[in-house]
N, C-alpha and C positions, 0 to 999 in steps of 0.2 A: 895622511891616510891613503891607503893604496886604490886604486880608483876601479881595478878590477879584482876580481876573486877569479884562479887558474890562472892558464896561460893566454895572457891578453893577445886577439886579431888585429888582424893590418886593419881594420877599420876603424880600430878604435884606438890605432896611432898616428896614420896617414891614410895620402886617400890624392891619387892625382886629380884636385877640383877644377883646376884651369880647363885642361884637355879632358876629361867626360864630359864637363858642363857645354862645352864647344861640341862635342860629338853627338851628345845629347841634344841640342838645344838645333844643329842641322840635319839631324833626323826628323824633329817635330814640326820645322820650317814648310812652309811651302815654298817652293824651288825658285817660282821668278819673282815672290816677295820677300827676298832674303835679304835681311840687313848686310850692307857694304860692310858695316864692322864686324858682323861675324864669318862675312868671305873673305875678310883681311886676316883674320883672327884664324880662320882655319889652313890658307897658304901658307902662316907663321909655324902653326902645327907641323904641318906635315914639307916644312923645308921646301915650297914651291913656288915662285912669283907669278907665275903661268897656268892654271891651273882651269882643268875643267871640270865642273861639278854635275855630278850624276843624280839619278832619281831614281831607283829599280823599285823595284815592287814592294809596298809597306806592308806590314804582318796587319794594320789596320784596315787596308782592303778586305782581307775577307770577308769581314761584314760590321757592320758599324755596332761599337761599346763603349759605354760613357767610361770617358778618366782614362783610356788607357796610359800607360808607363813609358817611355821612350826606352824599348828591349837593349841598347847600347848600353844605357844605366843603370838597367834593370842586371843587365851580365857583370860591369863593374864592381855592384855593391854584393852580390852576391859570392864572388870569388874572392872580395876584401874581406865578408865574414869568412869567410874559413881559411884564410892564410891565417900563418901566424904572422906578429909580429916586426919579425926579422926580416922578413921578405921586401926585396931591394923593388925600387918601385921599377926599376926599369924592366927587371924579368915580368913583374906582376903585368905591364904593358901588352911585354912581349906575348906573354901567356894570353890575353884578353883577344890577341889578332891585331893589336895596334902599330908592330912591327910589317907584317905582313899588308896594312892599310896602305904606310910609308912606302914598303917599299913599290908598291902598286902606283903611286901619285909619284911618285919619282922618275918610275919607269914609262909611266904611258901615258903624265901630265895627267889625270883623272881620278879625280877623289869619291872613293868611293863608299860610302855609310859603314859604319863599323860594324851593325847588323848583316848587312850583306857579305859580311869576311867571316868561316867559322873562329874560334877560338882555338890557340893549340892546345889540345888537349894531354898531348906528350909531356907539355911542358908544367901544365894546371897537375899532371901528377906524378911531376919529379921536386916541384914545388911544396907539396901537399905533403912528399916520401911517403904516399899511401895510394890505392886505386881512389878514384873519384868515387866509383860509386857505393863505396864505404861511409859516405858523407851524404847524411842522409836532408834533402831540403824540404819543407813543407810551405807551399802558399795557400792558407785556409780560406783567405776569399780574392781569387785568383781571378774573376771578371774574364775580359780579353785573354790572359794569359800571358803578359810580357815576362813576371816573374820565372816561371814554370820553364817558359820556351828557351828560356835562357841557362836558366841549373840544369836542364837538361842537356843543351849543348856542353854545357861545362863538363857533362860527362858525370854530374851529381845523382843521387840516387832521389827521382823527384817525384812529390806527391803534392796531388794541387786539390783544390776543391771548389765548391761556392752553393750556396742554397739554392741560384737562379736556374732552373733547366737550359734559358738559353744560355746562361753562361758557360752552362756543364757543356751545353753541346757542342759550344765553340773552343773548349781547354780542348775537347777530345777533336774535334776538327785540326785543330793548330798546332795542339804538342802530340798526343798518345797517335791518332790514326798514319802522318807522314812519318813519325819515326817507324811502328811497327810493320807497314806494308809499302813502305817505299816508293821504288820507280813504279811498281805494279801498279799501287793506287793513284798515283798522276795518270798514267796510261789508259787507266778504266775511267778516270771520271773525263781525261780529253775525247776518250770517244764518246761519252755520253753525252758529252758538252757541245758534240756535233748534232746529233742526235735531236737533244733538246731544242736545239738551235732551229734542225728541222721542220722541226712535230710544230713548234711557234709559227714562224714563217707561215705551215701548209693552213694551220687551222686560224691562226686570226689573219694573216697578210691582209685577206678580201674585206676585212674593214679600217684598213687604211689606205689613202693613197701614196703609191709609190711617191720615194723622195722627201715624207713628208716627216718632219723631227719632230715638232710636237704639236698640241693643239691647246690653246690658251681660253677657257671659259670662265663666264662672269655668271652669276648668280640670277636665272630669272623670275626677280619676282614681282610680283602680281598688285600691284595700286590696285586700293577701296575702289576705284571706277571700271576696275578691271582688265585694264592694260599692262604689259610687259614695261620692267624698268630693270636698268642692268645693275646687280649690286656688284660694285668691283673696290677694291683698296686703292690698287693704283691705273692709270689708262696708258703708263708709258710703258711702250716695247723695247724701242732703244732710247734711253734715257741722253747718251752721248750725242747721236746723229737728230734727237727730235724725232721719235716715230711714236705717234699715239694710236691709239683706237678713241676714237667716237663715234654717238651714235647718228641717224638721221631720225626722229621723230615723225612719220606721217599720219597723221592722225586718221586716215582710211585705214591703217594696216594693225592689227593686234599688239605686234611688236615691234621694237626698233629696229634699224639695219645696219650692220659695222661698218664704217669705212675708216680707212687708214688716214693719217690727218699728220701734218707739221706741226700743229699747237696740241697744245693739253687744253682739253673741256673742261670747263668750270665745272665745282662740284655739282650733283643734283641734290637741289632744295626742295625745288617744287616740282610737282609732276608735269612733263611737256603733255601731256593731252587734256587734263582739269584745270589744271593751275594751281592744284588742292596741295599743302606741305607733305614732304615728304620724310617719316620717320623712320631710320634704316636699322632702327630696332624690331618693329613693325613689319615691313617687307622681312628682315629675316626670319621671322617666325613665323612666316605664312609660308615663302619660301622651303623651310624644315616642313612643314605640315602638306607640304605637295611633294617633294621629295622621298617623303617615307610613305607616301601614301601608292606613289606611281611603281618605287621597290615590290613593295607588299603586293601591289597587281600582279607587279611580273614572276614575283615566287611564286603567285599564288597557279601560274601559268597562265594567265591573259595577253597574250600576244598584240590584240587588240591596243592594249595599255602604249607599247610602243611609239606610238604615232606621237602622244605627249610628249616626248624624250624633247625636244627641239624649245617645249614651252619651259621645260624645269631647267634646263643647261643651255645657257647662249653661248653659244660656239664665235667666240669674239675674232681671234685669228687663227693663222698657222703659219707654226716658225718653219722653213723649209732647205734641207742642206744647202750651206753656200749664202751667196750674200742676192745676188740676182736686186730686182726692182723689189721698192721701200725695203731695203736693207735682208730681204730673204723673207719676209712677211706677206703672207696674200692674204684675202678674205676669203670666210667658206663659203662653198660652191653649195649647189644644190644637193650633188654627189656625196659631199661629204655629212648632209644631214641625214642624208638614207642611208648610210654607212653607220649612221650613230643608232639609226630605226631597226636597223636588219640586226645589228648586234644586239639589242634588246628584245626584239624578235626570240634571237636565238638563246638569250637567257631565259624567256619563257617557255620554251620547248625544248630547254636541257629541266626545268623546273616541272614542264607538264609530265615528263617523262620520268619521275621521279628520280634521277641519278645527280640534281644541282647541287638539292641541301645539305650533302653530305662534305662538300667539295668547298661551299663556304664559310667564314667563325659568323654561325650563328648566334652564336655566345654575347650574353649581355655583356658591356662594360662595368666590370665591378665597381658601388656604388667608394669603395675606396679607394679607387684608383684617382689620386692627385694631380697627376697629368693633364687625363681626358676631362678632369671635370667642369672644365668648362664646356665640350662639347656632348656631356652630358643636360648641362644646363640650358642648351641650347636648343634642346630637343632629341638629340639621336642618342640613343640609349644602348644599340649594338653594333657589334664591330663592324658586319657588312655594310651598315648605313656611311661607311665612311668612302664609299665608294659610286659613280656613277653606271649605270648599268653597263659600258663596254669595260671600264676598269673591274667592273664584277667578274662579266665575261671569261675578263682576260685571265682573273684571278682562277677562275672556276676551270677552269678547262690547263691551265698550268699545275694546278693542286692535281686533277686528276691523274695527267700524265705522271708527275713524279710519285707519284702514289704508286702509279700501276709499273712503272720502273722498279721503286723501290721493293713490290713482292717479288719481281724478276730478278731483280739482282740478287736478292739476298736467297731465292730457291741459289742460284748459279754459282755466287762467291762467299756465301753465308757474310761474316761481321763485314769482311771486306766489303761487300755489296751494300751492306747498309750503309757504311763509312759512304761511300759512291752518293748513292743517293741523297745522303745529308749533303753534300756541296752542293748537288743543284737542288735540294731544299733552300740554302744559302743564297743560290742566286733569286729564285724566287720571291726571298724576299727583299733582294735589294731592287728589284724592279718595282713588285707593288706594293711593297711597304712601304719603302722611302718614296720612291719615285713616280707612282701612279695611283693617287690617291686625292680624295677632295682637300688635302688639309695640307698640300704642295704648296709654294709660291714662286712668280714667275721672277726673276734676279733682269733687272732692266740697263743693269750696268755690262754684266756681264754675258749677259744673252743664255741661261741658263735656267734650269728648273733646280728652284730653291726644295732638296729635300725636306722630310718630317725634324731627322737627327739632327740634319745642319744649320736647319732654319728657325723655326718655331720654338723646339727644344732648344737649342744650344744658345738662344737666347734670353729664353726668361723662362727653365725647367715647365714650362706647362705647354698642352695644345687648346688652341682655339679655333674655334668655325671661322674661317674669313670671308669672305665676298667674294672672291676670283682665285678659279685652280688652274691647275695644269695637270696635264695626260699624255702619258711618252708613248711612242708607238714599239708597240709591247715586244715585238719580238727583234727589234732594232736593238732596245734596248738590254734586250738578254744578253743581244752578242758582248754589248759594252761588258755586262755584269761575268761575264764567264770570262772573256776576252781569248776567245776558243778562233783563232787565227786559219780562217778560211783559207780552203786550196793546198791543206799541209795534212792530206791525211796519212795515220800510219806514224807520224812522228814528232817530236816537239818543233816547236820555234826555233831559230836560232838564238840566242844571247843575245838581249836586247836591255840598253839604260833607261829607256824608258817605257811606261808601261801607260795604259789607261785608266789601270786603277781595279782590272778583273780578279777573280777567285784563282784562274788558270797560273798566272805568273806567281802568287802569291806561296799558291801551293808548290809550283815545280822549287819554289828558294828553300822552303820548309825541307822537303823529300829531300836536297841534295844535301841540308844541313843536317838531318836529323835520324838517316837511313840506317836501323842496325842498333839506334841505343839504346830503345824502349827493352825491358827486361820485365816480365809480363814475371806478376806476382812481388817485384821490388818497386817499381813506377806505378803511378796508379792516378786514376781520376775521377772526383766524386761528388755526388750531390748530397752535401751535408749543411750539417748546422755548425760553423765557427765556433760558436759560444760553447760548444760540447763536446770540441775539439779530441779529448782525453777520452771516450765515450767510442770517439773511432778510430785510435790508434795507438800502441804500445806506452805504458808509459817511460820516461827517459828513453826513448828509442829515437828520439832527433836531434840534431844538431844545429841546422837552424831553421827558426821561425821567419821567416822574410814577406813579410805581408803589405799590400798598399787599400787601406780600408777605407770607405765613406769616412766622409768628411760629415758631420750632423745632416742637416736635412740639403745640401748642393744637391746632390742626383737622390731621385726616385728611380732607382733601376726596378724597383717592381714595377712602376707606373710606365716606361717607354717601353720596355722588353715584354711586356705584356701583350703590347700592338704584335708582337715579332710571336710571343710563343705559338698565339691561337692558330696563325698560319703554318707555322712549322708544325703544330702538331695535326694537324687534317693533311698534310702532304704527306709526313711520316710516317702515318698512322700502322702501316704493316710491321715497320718495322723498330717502333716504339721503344718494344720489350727487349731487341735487340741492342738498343742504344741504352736502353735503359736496366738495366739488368740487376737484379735484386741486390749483387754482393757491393753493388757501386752507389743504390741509393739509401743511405744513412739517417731519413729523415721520412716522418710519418705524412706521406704525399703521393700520388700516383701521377705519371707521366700522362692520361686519360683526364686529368682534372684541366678547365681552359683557363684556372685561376691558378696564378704564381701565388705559394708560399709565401706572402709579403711580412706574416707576424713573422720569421726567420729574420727580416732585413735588420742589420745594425744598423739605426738610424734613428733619428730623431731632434727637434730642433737645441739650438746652443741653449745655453743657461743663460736668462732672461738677466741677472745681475753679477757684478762681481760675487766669487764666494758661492754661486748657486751651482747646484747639478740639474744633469740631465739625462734624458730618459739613452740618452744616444752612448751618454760614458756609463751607465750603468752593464748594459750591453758589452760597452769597452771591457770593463772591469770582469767579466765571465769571460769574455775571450780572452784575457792577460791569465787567468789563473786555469785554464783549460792548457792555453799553450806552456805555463811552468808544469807541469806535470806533463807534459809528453817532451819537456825540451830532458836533453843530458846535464848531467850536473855542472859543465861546462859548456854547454850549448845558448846562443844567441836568437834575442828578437829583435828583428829589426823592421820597423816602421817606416813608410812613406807618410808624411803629412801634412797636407799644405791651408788648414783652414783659415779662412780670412781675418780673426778676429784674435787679438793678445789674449784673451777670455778663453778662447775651445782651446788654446795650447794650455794658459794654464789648470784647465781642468782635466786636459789629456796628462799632463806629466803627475797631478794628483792619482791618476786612475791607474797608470804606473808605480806610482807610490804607494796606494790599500792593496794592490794585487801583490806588494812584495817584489817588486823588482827596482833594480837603483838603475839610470842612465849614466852609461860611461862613456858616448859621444856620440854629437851629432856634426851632421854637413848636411849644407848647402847642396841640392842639388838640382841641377835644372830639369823639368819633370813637364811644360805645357810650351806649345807655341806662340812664341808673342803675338802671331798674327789671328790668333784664338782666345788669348787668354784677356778675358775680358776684365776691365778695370785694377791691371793686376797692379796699381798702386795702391789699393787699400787691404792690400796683402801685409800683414804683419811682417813674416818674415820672406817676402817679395816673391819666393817660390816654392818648391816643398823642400823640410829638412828631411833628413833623413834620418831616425834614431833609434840608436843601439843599446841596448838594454839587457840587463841580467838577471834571472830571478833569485827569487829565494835568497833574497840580499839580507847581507850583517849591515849593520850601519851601527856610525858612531853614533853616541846620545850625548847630548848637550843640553846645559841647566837654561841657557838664554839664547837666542837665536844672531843674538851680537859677540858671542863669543868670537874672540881675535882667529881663532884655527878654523873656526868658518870661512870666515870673511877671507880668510888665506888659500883657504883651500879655494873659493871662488877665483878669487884672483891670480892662482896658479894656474886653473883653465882656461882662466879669459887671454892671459900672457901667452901660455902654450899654444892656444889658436891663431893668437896676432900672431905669435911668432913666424909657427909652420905655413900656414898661409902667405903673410907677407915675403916671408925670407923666400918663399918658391915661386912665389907667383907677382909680387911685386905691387906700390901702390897701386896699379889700374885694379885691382879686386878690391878697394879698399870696403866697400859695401859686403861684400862676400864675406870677408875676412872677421866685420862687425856683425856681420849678423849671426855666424856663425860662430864666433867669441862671447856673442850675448846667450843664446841658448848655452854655450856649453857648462856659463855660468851659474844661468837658472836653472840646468841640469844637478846642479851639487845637491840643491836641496833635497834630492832622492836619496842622499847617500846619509842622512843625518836623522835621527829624531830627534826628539824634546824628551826628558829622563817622565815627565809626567805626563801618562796615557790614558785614558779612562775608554768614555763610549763611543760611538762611531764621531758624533758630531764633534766630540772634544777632539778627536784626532784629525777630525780635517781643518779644524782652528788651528790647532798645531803648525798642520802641513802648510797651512796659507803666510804665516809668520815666517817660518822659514820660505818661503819663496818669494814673500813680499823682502825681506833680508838680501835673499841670494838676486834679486833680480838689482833692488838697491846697490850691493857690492858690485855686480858683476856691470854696469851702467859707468862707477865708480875706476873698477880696473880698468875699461877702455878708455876713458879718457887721459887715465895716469898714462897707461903704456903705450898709448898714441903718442901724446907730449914727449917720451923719452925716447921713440923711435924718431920726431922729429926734432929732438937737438933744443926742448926747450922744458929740460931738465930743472931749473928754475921753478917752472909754474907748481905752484898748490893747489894742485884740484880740490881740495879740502875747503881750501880756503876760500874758494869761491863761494860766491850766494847762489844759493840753490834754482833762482830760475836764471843764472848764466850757466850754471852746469848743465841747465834743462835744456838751453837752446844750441847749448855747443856739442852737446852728443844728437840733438836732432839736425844738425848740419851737416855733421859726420854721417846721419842715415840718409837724409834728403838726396832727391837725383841734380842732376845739372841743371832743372828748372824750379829748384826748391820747394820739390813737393814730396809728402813723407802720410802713409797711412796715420787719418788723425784717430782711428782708436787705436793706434801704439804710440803715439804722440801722448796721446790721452794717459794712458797706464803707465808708463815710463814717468811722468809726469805725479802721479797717483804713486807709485814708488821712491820716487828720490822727495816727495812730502814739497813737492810747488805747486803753489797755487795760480802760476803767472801763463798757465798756457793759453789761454785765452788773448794775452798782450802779443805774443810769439806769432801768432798766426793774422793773415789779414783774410783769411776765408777758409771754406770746406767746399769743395764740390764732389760730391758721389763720393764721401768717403776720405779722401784726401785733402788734407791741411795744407795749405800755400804758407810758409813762413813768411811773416813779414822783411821789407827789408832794414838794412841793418841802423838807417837813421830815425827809428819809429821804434825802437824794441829800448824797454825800459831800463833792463838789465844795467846793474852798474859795470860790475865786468868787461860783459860783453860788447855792450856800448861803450865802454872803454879805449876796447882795443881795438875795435873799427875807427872809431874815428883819429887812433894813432895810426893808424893804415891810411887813413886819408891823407894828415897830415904828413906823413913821410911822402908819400907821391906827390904831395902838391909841393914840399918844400925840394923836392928833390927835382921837379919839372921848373920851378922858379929858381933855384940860388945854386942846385949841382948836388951831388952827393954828398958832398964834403959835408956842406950844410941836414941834410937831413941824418947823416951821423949822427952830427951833434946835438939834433932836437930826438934821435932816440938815446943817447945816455940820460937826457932828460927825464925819460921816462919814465916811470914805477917799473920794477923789474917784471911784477908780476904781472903786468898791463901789456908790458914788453915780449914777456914770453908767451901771454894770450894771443895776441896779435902774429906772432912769429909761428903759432899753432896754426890759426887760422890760414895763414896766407898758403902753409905748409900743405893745408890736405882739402881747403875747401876754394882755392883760388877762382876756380870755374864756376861756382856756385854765388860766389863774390862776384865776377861779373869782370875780373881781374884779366887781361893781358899775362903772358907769358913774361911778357918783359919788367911787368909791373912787380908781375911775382918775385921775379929776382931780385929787383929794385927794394922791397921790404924784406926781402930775408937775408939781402946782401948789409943794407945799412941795420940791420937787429942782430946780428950775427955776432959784432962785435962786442953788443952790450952781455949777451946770456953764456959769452965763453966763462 
């Protein structure tokens, strides 16, 4: 059966997995926690023993978005859908800017990101034999934008979207605004970026003191007896060097008094001035109820209120540039308490004067938002409450300025000027969103203030009220966030490999990649609904769909970008309408509302059982049949998808399946940072695949789901994969090569029905038959085609009892510590019809099965050929080779060629010597010629 309909893409032949994965996976790295193997892995690359590795500015600085895509891979996969074929991989390289990388590390010893090299685009369309921008790309829900920014570099004709506003405002910050107004628009936001810079300095400076990096407070709240007690999480400043805060107790004095200390203080139990317990659920809810109360004073304009400021916020340290005495930590001064009085001062008389309220999200936390809900529960019900009266301040008087910029600019440069303003909209909120806010925590390792995004959130998806925040000194911090390079007016920086991580660098890399492409009325960027896809654009007028969509319920982008919209839209408020303009928003919403369209989001939790759906793939299934009608009769979808469970995949390739499309291949592609990617061993298939789809698919019909031309047809995929993979890339992928051999297997079942169809439910019985089949077969072909790539042609994978087949393809997927996601351990197991997983495994932690080792596993087989493995090394360390020759012709063949498999691809995972290895496949060798 032919696997595509048209003329089939280089993606859906080949695909260089080795070197993206590697280019990929050192973009997402962080720089001085880089695995030694993939700096080995990348001087292999790029021909270099020498080599120095660069950091420029990530398209991820401009402002933080859940999941983004590593843009290197994101350009890959994009220019492999639209090749044909034919196309020789080495041009496809050359085309992508990987020649140009090379020849850069060769010449100047310095590797530098494939994102930071354009693409040739001369070459993407002499390739193509058509213009680029003939080829039309669409990302329906484009997020960050890694899709978009890249079909645009390619010189594709791109159309991005997403239902989030702040997503929309970041597609148009990243891809549309640096392509269509170029150096102009770096030029105007570097000098505003001075500007800004100013305006911060003249108006907050005088409530901080000079020098000072941030300021660490703990929670003060109020014991039954009516004394201060400090609620904190943790008391260590530098956790390495032993620098704590504790307190001094005097019972003459109201409150405690911080001093700096060598040990960590025991918890507080009991209250040092009663003696009475102390419950720190209690304290916090008393805490909340003086906190929202002293707020409300000072909106209310009571300057008065002020003086409290000291009772509700204990000002525990402050970190101070440089290292100096206790590691750069002092205690607060007197000074510094009336610096905290005089700014709440000054929020009550920007509030008495009527000009505050408009300047901060007075807007309730929506009672759906999943996020915040715990700090709903907690008592603060609106967004301002997330803030202490100078972080208010700071906030209040930043909103202003960019506000009253933003009606300036856009009188002077009309969109241009609003483009302007939205970057230091941007920066604004990387200061007090992320970084000055109650709901911070202070990082004791690394001397740093733990943001919202990277902290809280990117832990365990929700925010919680804690005990102890932190507060950056506001206009220090701007500079970080702009990274607007003092002393340089009138013109850029020099070229610089490393960056801080500002808007400034991010955007000059944008503007010099993207100056001149945008084609206003063919490129475009929108707030729309995915699922309706067909509703906002031609139908058959695209060629590919390239999408990377939520995963079921991983990220609530309504619930964090929420915290982000209410601030961006009080800043932008002039210029809204500008940003937001009727013909670009597609969905029944106004830019003026402080609540995100969250019923829009694709999302919702996985399916509670095998066989079950979900609210999340029902959504899927409307966006699968939106995008077959605006794709071309020949036009490709292609999906990023990494969810953690054998269950959401197989109910994504079902949902693939009711919408009428067949998958014609997927890959492996590295998509997170290891030093991010949390628990990524109970990753089914260990990172995201990629999958290639076609719609409005024929498929064969078949009477039983064991028909021989199935099972062939799987086992022609699974071959082809091991093939191309292994033949290019070599055992060290061996994981690669399986995982992405198993999907391409379970993919057949897309291409087949059952001759007997009835109503929806009959058909997804159907569908599960064959996929429980195809994943059966395809299980079946890796193991056969392994054994014959290692020389032990002999073995009967057939013949084996089904929980040695169960354990010898999970050894095949296991790492070098023999640990393997136990729900695909699970399902693999539920598909090949074994009941023995439970003997396989000596535990579960977090998801992941520990296999037992090999003298505990019941299996006849498999405990077979281990202990013929032992046997040769022990008789071959006692009597010589000669001798263990001879006790393997002994052997059962099949026992022989099990064992010769084993030694063949799981040596390291055995526990084996290099030299051992040889030793059993040098004396088996003989027997299975």
């Amino acid at each position: 059966m032919s696997a595509v309909s048209g003329e089939a893409k280089l993606i859906e032949r080949k695909f260089p997995l080795a070197e993206i994965n590697a280019i990929a996976e050192y973009e997402t790295a962080f720089l001085k926690l880089m695995p030694r193997e993939l700096r080995e892995k990348i001087k292999e690359l790029v021909g270099v023993s020498e080599i120095k590795f660069s950091d420029p500015p990530k398209i991820r600085s401009i402002m933080y978005y859940p999941a983004r895509r590593p843009s290197s891979a994101a350009r890959a996969v994009t220019l492999a859908a639209a090749l044909g074929e034919g196309t020789e991989l080495k041009s496809f390289m050359e085309a992508l800017g990987f020649g140009e990388l090379e020849r850069r590390a060769q010449r100047d010893k310095i590797f530098v990101p494939l994102y930071a090299i354009d693409p040739d685009r001369e070459l993407v369309a002499k390739l193509l034999g058509r213009d680029p921008k003939n080829v039309v790309v669409v990302d329906p829900m484009a997020g960050g934008g890694s899709i978009p920014l890249e079909a645009l570099r390619l010189g594709f004709a791109t159309i991005a979207g997403d239902y989030n506003p702040v997503a929309y405002l970041l597609l148009r910050a990243t891809v549309e605004f640096p392509a269509k107004y170029g150096r102009k628009l770096y030029e105007l936001v570097e000098e505003e970026a001075r500007k800004m810079i100013e305006y911060a300095r003249a108006e907050l400076g005088r409530y901080y003191s000079e020098d000072d990096k941030c300021y660490i407070f703990f929670r003060a709240a109020h014991h039954d007896c009516g004394r201060v007690l400090p609620l904190a999480r943790t008391s260590a400043l530098n956790r390495k060097r032993g620098i704590y805060i504790s307190f001094e107790y005097d019972k003459q004095a109201k409150a405690p008094a911080p001093k700096i200390s060598d040990r960590q203080p025991p918890p507080l139990t009991t209250c040092p001035y009663c003696g009475r317990a102390v419950s720190e659920k209690a304290l916090q809810a008393k805490w909340v109820e003086r906190h929202v109360k002293l707020l409300e004073a000072l909106l209310s304009g009571d300057e008065n209120a002020a003086d409290r400021v000291a009772e509700v916020y204990l000002l525990a340290a402050v970190k101070r540039e440089g290292k100096g005495r206790h590691g750069g930590y002092r205690l607060p001064s007197p000074e510094d308490l009336e610096r905290l009085r005089e700014a709440a001062r000054e929020l009550a008389r920007m509030a008495g004067s009527g000009e505050l309220h408009s300047l901060i999200p007075l807007a309730p936390i929506p009672a759906g938002n999943e996020v915040f809900e715990g700090v709903r529960e907690a008592g603060l019900r609106y967004w301002y409450q997330l803030y202490n009266p100078r972080q208010l301040l700071a906030l209040a008087k930043l909103t202003a300025y960019v506000r009253q910029r933003a009606e300036e600019l856009r009188g002077e440069h009309g969109e241009l000027g609003a483009a302007a303003a939205l970057y230091l909209a941007l920066a604004l909120l990387k200061l007090v969103i992320d970084y000055n806010n109650m709901l911070t925590m202070w990082h004791s390792e690394r001397q740093i203030i733990v943001n919202v995004s990277g902290g809280q959130y990117a832990l365990g998806r929700s925010v919680r009220l804690g005990y102890d925040f932190c507060e950056a000194v506001s206009y220090v911090t701007l500079l970080w966030a702009l990274e607007a390079e003092e002393g340089e007016e009138g013109g850029e920086a020099e070229d610089s490999e490393e960056t801080r991580g500002g808007i400034l660098p991010v955007l000059k890399l944008l503007y010099s990649s993207l100056e001149g492409l945008w084609r206003e009325g063919v490129d475009g960027v929108y707030l729309w609904d995915a699922t309706r896809l067909d509703d906002a654009l031609p139908r058959s007028s695209v060629d590919i769909v390239h999408v990377d969509p939520p995963y079921y319920d991983q990220h609530d982008y309504s619930g964090i970008t929420e915290f982000f919209w209410v601030v961006l839209q009080q800043a932008l408020l002039p210029v809204l309408d500008q940003l937001f303009p009727k013909e670009r928003v597609k969905i029944d919403w106004s830019p003026y509302d402080p609540e995100i369209p969250r019923r829009l989001e694709v999302r919702g939790g996985p399916p509670k059982e095998v066989g079950a759906l979900s609210a999340f793939g029902t959504k899927i299934s409307a966006f699968l049949r939106a995008a077959a009608n605006v794709l071309k009769t020949d036009g490709l979808l292609v999906m990023w998808y990494a969810y953690g469970k054998l269950q959401g995949w197989e109910e994504l390739f079902y949902r693939f399946y009711e919408s009428g499309y067949k998958v014609t291949k997927t890959w492996q592609v590295w998509s997170e940072s290891r030093q991010r990617f949390i628990a990524s061993l109970t990753k089914a298939f260990l990172t995201s695949i990629v999958i290639v789809a076609r719609p409005n698919a024929e498929r064969a019909r078949l009477a039983d789901p064991d028909d021989p031309d199935f099972r062939n047809d799987v086992k022609r995929a699974v071959s082809q994969t091991l093939e191309y993979v292994l033949a290019r890339y070599g055992p060290a992928n061996l994981r690669e090569a399986l995982v992405t051999a198993l999907a391409d297997g379970f993919s057949v079942a897309t291409r087949y029905e059952l001759l007997t169809l009835a109503e929806d439910l009959v058909f997804q019985t159907h569908y599960r038959r064959l996929a429980e089949a195809a994943l059966r077969a395809a299980v079946d072909a890796v193991l056969e085609h392994l054994a014959a790539l290692a020389g032990a042609r002999t073995l009967s994978v057939g013949a084996l009892d089904a929980a040695s087949r169960l354990y010898t393809f999970l050894l095949l997927a296991a790492d070098d510590d023999m640990r393997v996601s136990y729900d695909f351990a699970n399902r693999v197991a539920q598909a090949l019809r074994s009941p023995a997983l439970s003997s396989l495994i000596r535990g579960e932690q977090g998801g992941t099965a520990l296999l037992a080792p090999p003298d505990v596993i019941p299996m006849v087989a498999a405990r077979a050929a281990h202990a013929l493995i032992r046997d040769l090394l022990d008789t071959a360390l006692r009597y010589g080779l000669r001798a263990a020759e001879d006790r393997a012709r002994e052997a059962d063949r099949q026992t022989a060629a099990l064992a010769y498999y084993y030694a063949s691809f799981c040596w390291r995972k055995l526990g084996l010597p290099l030299e051992q290895r040889d030793t059993v496949l040098n004396t088996l060798s003989g027997v299975l010629r």
